[in-house]
VEXDREN-2710 file (C-alpha; in Angstrom, 1 decimal):
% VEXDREN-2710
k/r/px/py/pz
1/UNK/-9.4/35.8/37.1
2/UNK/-7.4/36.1/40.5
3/UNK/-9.8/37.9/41.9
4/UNK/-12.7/35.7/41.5
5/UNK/-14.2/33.7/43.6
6/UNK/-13.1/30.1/43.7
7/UNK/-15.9/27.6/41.9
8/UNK/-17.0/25.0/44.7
9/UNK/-16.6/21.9/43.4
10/UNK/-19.6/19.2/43.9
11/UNK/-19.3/16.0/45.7
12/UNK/-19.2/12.7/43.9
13/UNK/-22.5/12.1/44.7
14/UNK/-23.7/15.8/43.2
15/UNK/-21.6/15.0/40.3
16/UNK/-23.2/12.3/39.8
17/UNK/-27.1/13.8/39.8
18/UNK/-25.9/16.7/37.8
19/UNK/-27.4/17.0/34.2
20/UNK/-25.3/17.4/31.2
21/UNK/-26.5/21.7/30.8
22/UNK/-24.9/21.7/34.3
23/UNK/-21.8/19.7/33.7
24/UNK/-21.7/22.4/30.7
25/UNK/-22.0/24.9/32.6
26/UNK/-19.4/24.0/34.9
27/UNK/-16.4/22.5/33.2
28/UNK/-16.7/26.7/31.2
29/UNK/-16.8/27.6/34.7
30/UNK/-13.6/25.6/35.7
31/UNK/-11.6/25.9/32.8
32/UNK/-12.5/30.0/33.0
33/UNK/-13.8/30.0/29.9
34/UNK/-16.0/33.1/28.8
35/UNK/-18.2/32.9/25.8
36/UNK/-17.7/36.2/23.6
37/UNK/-20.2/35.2/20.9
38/UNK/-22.3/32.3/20.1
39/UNK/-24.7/32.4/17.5
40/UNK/-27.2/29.9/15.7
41/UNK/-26.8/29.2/11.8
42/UNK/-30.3/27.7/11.7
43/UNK/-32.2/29.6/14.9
44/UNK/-35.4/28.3/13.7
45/UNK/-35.4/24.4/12.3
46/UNK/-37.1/23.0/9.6
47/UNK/-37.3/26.3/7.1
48/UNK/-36.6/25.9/3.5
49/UNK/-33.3/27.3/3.4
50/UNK/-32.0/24.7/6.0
51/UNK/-33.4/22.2/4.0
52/UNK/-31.5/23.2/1.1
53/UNK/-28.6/23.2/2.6
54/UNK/-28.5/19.8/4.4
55/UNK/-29.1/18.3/0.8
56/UNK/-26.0/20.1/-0.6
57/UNK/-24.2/18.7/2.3
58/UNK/-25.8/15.2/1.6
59/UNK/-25.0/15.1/-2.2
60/UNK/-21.7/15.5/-1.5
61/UNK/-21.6/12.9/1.1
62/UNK/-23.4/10.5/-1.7
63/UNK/-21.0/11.5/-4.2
64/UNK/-18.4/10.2/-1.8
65/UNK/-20.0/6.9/-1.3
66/UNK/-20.7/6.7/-5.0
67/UNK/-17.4/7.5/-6.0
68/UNK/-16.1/4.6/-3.6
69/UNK/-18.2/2.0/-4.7
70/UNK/-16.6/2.4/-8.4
71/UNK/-13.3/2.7/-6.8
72/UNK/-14.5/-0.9/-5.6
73/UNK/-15.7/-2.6/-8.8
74/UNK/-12.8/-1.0/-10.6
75/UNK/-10.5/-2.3/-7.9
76/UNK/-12.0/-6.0/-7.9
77/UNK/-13.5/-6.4/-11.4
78/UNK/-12.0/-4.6/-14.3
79/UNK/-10.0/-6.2/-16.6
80/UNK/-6.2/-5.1/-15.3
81/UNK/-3.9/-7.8/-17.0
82/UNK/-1.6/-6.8/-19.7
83/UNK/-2.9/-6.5/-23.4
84/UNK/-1.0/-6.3/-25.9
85/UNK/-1.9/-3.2/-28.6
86/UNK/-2.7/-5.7/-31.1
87/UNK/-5.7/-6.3/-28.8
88/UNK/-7.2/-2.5/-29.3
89/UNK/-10.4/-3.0/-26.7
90/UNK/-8.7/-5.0/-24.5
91/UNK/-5.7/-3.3/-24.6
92/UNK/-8.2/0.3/-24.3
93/UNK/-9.6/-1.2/-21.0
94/UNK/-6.4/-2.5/-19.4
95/UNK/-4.6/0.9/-20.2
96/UNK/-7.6/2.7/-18.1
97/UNK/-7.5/0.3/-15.2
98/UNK/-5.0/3.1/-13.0
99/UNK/-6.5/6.1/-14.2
100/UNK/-9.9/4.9/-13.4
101/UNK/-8.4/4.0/-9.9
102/UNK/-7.0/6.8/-9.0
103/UNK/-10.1/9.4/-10.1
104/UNK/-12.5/7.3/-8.2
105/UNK/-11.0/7.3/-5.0
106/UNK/-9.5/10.6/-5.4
107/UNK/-13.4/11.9/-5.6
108/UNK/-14.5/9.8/-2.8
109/UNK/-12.3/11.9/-0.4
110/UNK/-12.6/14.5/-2.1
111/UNK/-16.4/14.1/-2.0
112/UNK/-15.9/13.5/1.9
113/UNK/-13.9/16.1/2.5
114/UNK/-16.1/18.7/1.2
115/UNK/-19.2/17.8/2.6
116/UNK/-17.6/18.0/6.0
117/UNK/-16.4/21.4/5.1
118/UNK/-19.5/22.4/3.7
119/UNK/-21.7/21.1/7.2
120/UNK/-19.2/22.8/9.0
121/UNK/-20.0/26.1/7.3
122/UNK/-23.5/25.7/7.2
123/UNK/-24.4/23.6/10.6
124/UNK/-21.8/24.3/13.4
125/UNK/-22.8/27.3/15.1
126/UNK/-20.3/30.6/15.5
127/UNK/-18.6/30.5/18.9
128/UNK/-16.0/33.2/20.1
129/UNK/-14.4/31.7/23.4
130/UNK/-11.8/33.2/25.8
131/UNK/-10.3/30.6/28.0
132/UNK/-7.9/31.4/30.9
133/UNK/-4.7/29.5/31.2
134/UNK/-4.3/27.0/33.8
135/UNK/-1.7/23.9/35.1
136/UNK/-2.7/20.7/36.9
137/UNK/-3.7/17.3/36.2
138/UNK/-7.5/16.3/35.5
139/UNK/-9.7/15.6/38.2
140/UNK/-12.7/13.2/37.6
141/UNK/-14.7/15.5/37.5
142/UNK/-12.7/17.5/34.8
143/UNK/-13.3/14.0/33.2
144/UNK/-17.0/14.5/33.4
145/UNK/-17.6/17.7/32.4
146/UNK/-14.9/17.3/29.3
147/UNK/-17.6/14.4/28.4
148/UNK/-20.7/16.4/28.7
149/UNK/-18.9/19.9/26.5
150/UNK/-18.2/17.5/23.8
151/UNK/-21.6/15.6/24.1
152/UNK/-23.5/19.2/24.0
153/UNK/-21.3/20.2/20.5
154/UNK/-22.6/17.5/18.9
155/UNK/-26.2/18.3/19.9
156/UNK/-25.7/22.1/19.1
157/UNK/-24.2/21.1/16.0
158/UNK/-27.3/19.7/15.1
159/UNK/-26.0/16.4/13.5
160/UNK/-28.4/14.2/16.1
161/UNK/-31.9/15.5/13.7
162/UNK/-30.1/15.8/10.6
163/UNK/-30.9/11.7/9.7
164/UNK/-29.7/12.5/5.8
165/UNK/-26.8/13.9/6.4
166/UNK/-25.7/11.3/9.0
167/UNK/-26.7/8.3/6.7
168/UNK/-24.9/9.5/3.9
169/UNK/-22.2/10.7/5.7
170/UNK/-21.7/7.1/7.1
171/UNK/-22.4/5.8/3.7
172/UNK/-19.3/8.0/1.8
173/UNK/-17.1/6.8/5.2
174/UNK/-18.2/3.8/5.2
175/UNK/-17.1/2.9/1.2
176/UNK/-14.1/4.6/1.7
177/UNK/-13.1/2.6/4.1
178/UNK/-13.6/-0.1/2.7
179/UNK/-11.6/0.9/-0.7
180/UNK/-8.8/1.9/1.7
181/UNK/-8.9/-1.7/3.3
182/UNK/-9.6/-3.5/0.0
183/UNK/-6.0/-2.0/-1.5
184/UNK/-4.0/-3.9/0.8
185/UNK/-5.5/-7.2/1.5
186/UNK/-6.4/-7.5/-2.3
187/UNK/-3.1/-8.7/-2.8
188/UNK/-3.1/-10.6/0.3
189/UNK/-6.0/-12.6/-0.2
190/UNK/-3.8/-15.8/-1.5
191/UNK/-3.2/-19.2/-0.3
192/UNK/-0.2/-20.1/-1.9
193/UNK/-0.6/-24.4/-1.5
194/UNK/-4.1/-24.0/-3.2
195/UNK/-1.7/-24.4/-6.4
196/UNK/1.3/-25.3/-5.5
197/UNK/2.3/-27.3/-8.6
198/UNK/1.5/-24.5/-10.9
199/UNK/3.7/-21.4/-11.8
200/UNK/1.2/-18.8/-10.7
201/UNK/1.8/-20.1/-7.0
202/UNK/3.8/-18.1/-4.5
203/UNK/6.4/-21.0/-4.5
204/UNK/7.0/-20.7/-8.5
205/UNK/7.7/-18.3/-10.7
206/UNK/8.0/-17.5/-14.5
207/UNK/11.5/-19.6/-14.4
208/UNK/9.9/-22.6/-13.9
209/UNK/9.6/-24.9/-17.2
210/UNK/6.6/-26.1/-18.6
211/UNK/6.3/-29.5/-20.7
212/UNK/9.9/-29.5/-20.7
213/UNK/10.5/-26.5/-23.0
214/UNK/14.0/-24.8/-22.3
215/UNK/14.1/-21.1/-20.6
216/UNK/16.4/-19.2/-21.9
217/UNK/17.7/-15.8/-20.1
218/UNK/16.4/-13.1/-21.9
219/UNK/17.8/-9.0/-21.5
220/UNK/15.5/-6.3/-21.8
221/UNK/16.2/-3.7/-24.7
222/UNK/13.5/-0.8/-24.1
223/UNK/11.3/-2.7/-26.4
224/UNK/8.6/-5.5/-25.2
225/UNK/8.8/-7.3/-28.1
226/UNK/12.3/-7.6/-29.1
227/UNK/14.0/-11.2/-28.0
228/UNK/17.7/-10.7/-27.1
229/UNK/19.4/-14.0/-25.8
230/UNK/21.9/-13.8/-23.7
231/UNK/25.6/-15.4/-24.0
232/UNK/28.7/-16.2/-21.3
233/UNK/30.6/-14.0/-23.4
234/UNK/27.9/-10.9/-23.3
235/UNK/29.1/-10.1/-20.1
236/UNK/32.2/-8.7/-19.3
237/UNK/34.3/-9.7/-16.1
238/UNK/32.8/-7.7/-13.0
239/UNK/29.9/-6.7/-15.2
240/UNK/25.7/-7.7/-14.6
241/UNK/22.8/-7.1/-16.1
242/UNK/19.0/-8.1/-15.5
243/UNK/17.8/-10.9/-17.1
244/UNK/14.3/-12.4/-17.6
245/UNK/12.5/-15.9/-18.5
246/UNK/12.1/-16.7/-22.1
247/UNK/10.2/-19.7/-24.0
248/UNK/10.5/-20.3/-27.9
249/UNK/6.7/-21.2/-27.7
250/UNK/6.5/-17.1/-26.3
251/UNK/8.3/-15.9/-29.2
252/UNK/5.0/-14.6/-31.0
253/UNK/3.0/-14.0/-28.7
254/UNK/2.5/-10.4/-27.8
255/UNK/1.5/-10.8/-24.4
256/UNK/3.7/-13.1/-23.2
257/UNK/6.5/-11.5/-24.4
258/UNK/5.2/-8.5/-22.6
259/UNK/4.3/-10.5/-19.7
260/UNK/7.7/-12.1/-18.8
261/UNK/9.0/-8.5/-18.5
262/UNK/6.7/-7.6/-16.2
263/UNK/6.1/-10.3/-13.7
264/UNK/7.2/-9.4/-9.9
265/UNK/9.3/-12.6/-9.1
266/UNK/10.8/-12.4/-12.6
267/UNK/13.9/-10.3/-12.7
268/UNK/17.3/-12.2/-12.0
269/UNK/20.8/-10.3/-11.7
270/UNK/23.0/-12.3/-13.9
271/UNK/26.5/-10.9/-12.4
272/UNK/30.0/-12.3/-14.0
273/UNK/32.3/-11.9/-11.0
274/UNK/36.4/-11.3/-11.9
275/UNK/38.5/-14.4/-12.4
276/UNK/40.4/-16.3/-9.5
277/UNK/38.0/-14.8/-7.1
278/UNK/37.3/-16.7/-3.9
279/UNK/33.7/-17.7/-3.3
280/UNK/31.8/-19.3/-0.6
281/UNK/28.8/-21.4/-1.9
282/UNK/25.6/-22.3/-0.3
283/UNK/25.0/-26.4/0.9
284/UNK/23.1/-28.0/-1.7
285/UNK/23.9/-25.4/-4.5
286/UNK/27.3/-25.6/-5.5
287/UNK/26.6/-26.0/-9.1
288/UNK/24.0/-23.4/-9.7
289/UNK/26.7/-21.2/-11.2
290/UNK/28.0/-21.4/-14.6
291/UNK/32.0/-20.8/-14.4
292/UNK/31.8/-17.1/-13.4
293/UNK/28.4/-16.5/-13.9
294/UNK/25.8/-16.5/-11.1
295/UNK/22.3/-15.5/-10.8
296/UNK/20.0/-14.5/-8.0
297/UNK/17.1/-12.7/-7.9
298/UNK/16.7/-9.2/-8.0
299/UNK/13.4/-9.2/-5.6
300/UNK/14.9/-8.0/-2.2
301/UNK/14.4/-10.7/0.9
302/UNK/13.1/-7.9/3.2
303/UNK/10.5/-6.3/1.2
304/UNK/10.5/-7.0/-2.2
305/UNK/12.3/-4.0/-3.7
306/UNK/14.6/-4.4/-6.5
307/UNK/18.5/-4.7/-5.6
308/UNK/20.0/-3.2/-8.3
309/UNK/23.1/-1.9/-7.5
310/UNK/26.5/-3.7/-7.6
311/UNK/30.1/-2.6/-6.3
312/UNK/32.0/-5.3/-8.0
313/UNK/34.8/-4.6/-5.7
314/UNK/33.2/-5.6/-2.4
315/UNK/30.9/-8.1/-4.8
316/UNK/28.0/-6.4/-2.3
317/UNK/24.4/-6.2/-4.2
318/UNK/22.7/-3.3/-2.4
319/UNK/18.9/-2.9/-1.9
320/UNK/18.3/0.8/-2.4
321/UNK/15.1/0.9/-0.9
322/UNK/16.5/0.2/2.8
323/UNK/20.1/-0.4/2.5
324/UNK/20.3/-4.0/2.3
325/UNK/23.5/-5.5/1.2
326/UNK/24.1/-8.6/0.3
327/UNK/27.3/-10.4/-0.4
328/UNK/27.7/-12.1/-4.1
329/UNK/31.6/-13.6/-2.8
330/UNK/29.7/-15.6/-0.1
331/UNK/25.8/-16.5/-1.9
332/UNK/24.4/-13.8/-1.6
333/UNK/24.2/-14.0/2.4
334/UNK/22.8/-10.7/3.6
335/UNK/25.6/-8.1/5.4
336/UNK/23.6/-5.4/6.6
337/UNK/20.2/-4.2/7.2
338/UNK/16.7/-5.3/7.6
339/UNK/16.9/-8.4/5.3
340/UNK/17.9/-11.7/7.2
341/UNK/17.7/-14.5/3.9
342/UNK/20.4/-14.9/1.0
343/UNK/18.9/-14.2/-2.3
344/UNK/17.3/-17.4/-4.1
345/UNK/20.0/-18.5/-6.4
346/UNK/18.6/-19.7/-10.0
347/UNK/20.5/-22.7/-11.5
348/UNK/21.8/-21.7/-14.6
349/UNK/23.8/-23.3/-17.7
350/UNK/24.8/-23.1/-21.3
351/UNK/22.9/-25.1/-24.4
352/UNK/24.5/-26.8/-27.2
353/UNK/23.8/-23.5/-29.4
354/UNK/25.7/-21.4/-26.4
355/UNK/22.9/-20.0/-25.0
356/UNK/22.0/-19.0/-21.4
357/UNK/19.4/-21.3/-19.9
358/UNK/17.7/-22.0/-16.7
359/UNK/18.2/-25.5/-15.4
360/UNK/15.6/-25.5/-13.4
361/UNK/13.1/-23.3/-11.2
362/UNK/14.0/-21.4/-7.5
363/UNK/14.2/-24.2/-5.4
364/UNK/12.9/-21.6/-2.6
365/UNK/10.4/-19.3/-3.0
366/UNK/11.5/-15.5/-3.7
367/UNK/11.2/-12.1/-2.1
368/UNK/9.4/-11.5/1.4
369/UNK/8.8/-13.9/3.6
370/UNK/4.9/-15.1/4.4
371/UNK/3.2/-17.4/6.7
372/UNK/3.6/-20.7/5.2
373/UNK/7.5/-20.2/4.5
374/UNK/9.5/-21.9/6.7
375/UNK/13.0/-20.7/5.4
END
């Protein structure tokens, strides 16, 4: 291209009076680009076979949008708490909740995606370029004539007269994006002082007692059902294990049983540190501890994974997720990464048949922070 002659670039003004065919023309021109072959999929509109082909590319796209807007009433208004098996329909619907998610969405892109594949094959005219390399920053009117090449695919690609395809293109987008939105600020959507006083409220959780009834710390065996109470003496010196809430009133009842085991803010590490060994205690909570025994909650301050590992040496509980560490031997104060707030501390004790109990609730709320915390 050396040996051409150099393009002579138009004024401002020019630039400005110049149509978009001739800003076409000479951004090619500019960038030395030289068109090897262009050819038309549809080079006369309107015939049957075009016709055809646009609704292929539409069903897909409506499939898409179809596929989201189940993906949405799934999402919002199938039954998704726990049922216990006892419970065959409910426990039928509940148990199809995250399949159902999952194949609805998964066919809206999918949907999406091949529609645009499928226009692109059928629509978007075959081009063979051959551009010549070049260095130096963009000019304005680089800027302009990048604006009108982009401006003229569209309009080549004959999207502007295909009205079905664009609608339901928008549609199938459109519902997607709102699935992908809704997964996120579903959970989100929660003002935690509109109950405040109940244990469904981000400032409770399942360790808070009702009508007075005693909450006893409960293991998990591998089965649901099973109630396994937990003793001082079940835990060896240096040792831990999880514990969850448990309520006499529970104990036959399926789906509480099953529930307590599964709610997010439930899980406590119940760690028995060695005898003798020196511990700093928070203000305010220096009898939340039974003897040895300590609990705090398992739901990590930083982003609500589960810290469930413990180096009874260092008396560090580590959050696997992003290496959090916090440190037992001084409540639970946080030692390294992201997190910045000690684990909640659960005030525990013994009853008169030797039992592990709760004494009372978190007296701060557990895991992340959110707006309306202030500690």
């Amino acid at each position: 291209m050396s040996g051409d002659k150099p393009i002579e670039l138009p004024s401002e003004a020019e630039l400005a009076e110049m149509s978009r065919d001739d800003l076409v023309k000479l951004g090619t021109q500019m960038d030395g680009v030289e068109l090897v072959h262009y050819e038309e999929k549809w080079p006369v509109p309107g015939t049957r076979a075009e016709r055809r082909a646009q609704r292929q590319v539409a069903l897909w796209f409506m499939i898409s949008a179809l596929a989201g807007l189940a993906f949405l009433g799934v999402f919002l208004f199938w039954p998704w708490q726990y049922e216990a098996p006892s419970n065959e329909h409910g426990h039928l619907l509940h148990s199809l909740y995250n399949p159902l998610i999952g194949l609805f969405l998964g066919v809206s892109v999918v949907g999406l995606g091949v529609g645009a594949l499928l226009y692109t094959k059928k629509f978007i005219p075959d081009e063979l370029a051959v551009q010549q390399r070049h260095d130096g920053p963009s000019a304005e009117v680089d800027r302009a004539t990048l604006v009108a090449e982009l401006a003229d695919a569209g309009e080549r690609s004959g999207i502007a007269r295909r009205s079905l395809i664009k609608r339901t293109a928008g549609l199938g987008a459109g519902v997607l994006g709102l699935g992908v939105a809704a997964v996120p600020l579903g959970a989100l959507i929660k003002n935690p002082h509109s109950d405040s006083e109940t244990k469904a409220s981000l400032w409770h959780t399942g360790w808070k007692a009702e009508k007075g009834e005693k909450v006893y710390l409960r293991r998990h065996t591998g089965n649901f059902h099973e109630v396994s109470l937990v003793r001082p003496e079940d835990v060896e010196p240096g040792g831990f294990e999880t514990v969850f809430p448990f309520r006499e009133s529970e104990r036959d009842d399926e789906h509480a049983l099953v529930a307590a085991l599964k709610r997010a803010d439930a899980p406590v590490m119940l760690i028995r540190l060695r005898p003798n060994q020196a511990v700093t205690k928070r203000a305010g909570q220096e009898d939340f501890n039974f003897g040895d025994l300590y609990a705090y909650s398992k739901i990590c301050t930083h982003l609500g994974c589960p810290t469930s590992l413990f180096e009874q040496q260092t008396g560090l509980l580590l959050c696997p997720c992003h290496q959090s560490q916090f440190d037992v031997f001084e409540y639970a104060k946080p030692r390294f990464g992201p997190a910045t707030r000690p684990l909640p501390q659960l005030p525990i004790t013994v009853d008169e048949e030797g039992y592990l109990v709760a004494r009372s609730d978190f007296i701060e709320a557990v895991g992340p922070a959110f707006w309306e915390r202030k500690s």
